[in-house]
VMD Tcl script that builds the backbone (N, CA, C; Angstrom):
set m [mol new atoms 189]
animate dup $m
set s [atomselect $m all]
$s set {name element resname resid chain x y z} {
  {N N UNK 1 A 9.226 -52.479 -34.869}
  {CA C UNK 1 A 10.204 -51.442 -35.032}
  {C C UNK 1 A 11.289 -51.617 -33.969}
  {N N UNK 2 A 12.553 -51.455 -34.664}
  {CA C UNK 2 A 13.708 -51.781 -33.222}
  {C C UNK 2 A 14.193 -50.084 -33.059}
  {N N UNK 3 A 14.187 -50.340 -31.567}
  {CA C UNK 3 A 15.085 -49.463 -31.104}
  {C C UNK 3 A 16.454 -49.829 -30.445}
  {N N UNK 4 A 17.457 -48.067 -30.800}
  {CA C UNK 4 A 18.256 -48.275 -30.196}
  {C C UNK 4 A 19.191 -47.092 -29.711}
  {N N UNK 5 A 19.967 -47.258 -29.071}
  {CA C UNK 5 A 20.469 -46.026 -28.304}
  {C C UNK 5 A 21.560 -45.200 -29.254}
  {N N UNK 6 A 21.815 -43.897 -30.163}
  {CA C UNK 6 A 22.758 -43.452 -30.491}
  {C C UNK 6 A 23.688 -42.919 -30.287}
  {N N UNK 7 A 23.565 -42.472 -28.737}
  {CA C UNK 7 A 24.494 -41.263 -28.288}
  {C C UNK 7 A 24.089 -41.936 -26.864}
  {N N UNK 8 A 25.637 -41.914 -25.892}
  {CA C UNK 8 A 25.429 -42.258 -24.536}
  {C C UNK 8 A 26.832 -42.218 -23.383}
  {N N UNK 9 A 26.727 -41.732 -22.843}
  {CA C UNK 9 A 27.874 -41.459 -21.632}
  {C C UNK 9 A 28.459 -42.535 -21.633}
  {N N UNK 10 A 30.304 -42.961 -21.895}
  {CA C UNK 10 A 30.755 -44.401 -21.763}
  {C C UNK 10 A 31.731 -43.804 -20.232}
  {N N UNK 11 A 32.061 -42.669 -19.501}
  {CA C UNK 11 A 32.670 -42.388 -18.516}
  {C C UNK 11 A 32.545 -40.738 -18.198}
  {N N UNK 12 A 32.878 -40.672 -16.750}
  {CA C UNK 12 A 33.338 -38.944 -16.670}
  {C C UNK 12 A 35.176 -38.993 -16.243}
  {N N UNK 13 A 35.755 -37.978 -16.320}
  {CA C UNK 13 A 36.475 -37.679 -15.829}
  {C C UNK 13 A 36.148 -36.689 -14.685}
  {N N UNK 14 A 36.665 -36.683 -13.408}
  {CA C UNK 14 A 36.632 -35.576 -13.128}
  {C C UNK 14 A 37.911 -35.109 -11.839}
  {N N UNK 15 A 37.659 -34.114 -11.215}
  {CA C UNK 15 A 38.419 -33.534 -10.232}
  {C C UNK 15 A 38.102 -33.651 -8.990}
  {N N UNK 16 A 37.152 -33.669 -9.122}
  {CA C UNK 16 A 36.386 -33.813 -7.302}
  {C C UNK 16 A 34.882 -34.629 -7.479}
  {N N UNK 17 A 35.744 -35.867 -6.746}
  {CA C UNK 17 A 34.626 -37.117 -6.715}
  {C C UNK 17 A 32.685 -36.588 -6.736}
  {N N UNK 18 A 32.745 -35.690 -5.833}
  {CA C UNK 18 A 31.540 -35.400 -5.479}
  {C C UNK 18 A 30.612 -34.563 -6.557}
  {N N UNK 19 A 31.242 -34.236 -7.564}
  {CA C UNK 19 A 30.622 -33.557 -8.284}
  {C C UNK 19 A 30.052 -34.383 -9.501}
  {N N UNK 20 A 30.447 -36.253 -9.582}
  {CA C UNK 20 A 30.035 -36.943 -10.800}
  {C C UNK 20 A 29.172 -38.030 -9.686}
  {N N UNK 21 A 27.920 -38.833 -10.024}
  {CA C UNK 21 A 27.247 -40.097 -9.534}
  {C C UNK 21 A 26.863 -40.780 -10.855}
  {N N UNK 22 A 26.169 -41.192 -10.180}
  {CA C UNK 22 A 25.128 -42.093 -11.723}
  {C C UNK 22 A 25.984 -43.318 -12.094}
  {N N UNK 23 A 25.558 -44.121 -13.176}
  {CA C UNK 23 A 25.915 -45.553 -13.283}
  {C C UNK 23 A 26.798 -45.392 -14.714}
  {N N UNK 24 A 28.127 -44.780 -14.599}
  {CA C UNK 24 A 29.342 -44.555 -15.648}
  {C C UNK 24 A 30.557 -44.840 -15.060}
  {N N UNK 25 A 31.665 -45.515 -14.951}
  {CA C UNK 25 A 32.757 -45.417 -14.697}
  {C C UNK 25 A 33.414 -44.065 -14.718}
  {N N UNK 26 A 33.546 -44.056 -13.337}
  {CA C UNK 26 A 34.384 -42.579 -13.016}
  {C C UNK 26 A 35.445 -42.171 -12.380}
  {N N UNK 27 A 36.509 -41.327 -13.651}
  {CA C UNK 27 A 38.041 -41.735 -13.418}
  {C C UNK 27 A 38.004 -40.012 -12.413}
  {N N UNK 28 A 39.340 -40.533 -11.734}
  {CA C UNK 28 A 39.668 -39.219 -10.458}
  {C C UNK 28 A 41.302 -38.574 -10.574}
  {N N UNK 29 A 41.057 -37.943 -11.414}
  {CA C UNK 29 A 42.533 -37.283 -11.664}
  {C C UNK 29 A 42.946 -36.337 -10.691}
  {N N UNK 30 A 44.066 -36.485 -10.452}
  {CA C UNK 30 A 44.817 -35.571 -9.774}
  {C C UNK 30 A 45.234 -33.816 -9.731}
  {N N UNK 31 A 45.149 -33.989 -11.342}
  {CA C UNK 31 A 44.922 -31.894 -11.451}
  {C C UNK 31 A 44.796 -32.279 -12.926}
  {N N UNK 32 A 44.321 -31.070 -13.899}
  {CA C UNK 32 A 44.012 -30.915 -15.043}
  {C C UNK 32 A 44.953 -31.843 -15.397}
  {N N UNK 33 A 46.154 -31.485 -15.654}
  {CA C UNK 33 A 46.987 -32.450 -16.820}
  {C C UNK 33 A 46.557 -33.596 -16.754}
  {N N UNK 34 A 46.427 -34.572 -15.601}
  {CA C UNK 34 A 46.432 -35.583 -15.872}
  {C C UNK 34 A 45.112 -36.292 -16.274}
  {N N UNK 35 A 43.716 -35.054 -16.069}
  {CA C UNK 35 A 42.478 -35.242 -16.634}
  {C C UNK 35 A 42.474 -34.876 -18.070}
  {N N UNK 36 A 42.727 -34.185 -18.428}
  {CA C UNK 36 A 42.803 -33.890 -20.027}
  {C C UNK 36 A 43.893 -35.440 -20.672}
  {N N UNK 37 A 44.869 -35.579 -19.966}
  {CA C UNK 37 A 45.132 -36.834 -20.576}
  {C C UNK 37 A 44.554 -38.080 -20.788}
  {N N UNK 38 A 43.839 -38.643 -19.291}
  {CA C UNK 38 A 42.889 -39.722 -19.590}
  {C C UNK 38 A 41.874 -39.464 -20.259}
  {N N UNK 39 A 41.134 -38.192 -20.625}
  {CA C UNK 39 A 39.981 -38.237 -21.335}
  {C C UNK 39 A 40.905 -38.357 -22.806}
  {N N UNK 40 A 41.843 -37.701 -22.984}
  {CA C UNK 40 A 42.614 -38.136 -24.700}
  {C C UNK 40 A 42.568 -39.946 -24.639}
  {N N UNK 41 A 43.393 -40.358 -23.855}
  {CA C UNK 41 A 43.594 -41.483 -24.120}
  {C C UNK 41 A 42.137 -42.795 -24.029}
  {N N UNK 42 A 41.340 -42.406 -23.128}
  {CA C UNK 42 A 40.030 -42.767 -23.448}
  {C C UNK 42 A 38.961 -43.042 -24.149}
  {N N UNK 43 A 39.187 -41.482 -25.055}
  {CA C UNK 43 A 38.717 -41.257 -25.980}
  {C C UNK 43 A 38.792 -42.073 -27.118}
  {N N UNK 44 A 40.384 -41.965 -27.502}
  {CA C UNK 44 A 41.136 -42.732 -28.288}
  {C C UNK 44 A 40.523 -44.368 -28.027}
  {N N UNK 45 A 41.196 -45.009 -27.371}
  {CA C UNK 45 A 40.916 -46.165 -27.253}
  {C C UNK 45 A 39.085 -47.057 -27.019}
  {N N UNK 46 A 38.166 -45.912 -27.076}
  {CA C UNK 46 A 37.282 -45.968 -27.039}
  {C C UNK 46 A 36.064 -45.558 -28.508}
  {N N UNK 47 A 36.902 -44.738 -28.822}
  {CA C UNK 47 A 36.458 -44.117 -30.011}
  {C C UNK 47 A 35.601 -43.219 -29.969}
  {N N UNK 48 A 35.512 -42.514 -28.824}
  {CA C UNK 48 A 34.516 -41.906 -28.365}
  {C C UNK 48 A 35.225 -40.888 -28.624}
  {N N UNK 49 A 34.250 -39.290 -28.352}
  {CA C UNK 49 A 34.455 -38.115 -27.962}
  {C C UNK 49 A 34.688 -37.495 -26.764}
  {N N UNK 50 A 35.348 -36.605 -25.891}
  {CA C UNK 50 A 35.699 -36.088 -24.431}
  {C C UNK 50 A 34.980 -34.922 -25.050}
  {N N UNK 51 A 34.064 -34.185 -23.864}
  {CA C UNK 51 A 33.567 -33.383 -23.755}
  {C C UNK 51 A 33.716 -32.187 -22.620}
  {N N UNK 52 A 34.439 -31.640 -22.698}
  {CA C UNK 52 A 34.728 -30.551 -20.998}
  {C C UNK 52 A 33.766 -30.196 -20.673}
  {N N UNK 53 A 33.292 -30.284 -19.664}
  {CA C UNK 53 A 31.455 -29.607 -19.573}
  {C C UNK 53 A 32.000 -28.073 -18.660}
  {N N UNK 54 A 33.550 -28.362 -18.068}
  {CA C UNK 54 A 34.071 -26.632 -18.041}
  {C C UNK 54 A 33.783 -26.427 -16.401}
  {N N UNK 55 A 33.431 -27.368 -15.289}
  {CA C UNK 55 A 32.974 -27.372 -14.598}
  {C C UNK 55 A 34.349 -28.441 -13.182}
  {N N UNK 56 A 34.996 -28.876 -13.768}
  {CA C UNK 56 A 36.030 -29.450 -13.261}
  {C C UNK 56 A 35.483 -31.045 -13.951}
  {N N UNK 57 A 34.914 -31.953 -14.904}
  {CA C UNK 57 A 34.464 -32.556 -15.633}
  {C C UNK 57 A 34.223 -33.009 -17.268}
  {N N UNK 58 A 35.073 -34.195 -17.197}
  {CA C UNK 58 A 35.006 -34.326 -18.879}
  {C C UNK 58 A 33.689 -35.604 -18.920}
  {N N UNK 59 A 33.133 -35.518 -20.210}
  {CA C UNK 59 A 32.455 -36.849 -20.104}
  {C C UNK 59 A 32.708 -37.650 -21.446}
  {N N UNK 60 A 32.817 -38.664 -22.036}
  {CA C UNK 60 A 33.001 -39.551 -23.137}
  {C C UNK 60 A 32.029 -39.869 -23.180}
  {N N UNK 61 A 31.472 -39.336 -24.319}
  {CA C UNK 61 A 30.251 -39.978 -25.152}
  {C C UNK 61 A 30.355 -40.681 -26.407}
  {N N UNK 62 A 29.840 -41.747 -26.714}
  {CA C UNK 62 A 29.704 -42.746 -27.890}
  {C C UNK 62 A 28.620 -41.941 -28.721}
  {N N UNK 63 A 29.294 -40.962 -29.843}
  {CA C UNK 63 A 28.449 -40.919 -30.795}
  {C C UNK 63 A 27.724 -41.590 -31.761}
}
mol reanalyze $m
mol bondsrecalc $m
mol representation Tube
mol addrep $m
């Protein structure tokens, strides 16, 4: 039987470094606008989904 992964973190965005770790590429925006933009354009070019977790943090997940 193969397995395989369906759903998985491809980055975070966030606002304050200290609040993202773990093994994802993690972008550091300067104030909202310019985080809501890289998670659009991320998204996009990734095909992924941005997720606000509402916390100063977006994350792109590969559905």
């Amino acid at each position: 039987m193969k397995t395989s992964l369906s759903k998985y973190i491809l980055a975070a965005i966030t606002l304050d470094r200290t609040l993202v770790g773990g093994g994802v590429p993690i972008f550091v925006a300067r104030d909202r606008s310019e985080q809501d933009r890289i998670a659009t354009y991320l998204a996009r070019i990734t095909t992924a989904v941005a997720h606000d977790l509402e916390n100063g943090v977006y994350v792109l997940v590969k559905h």
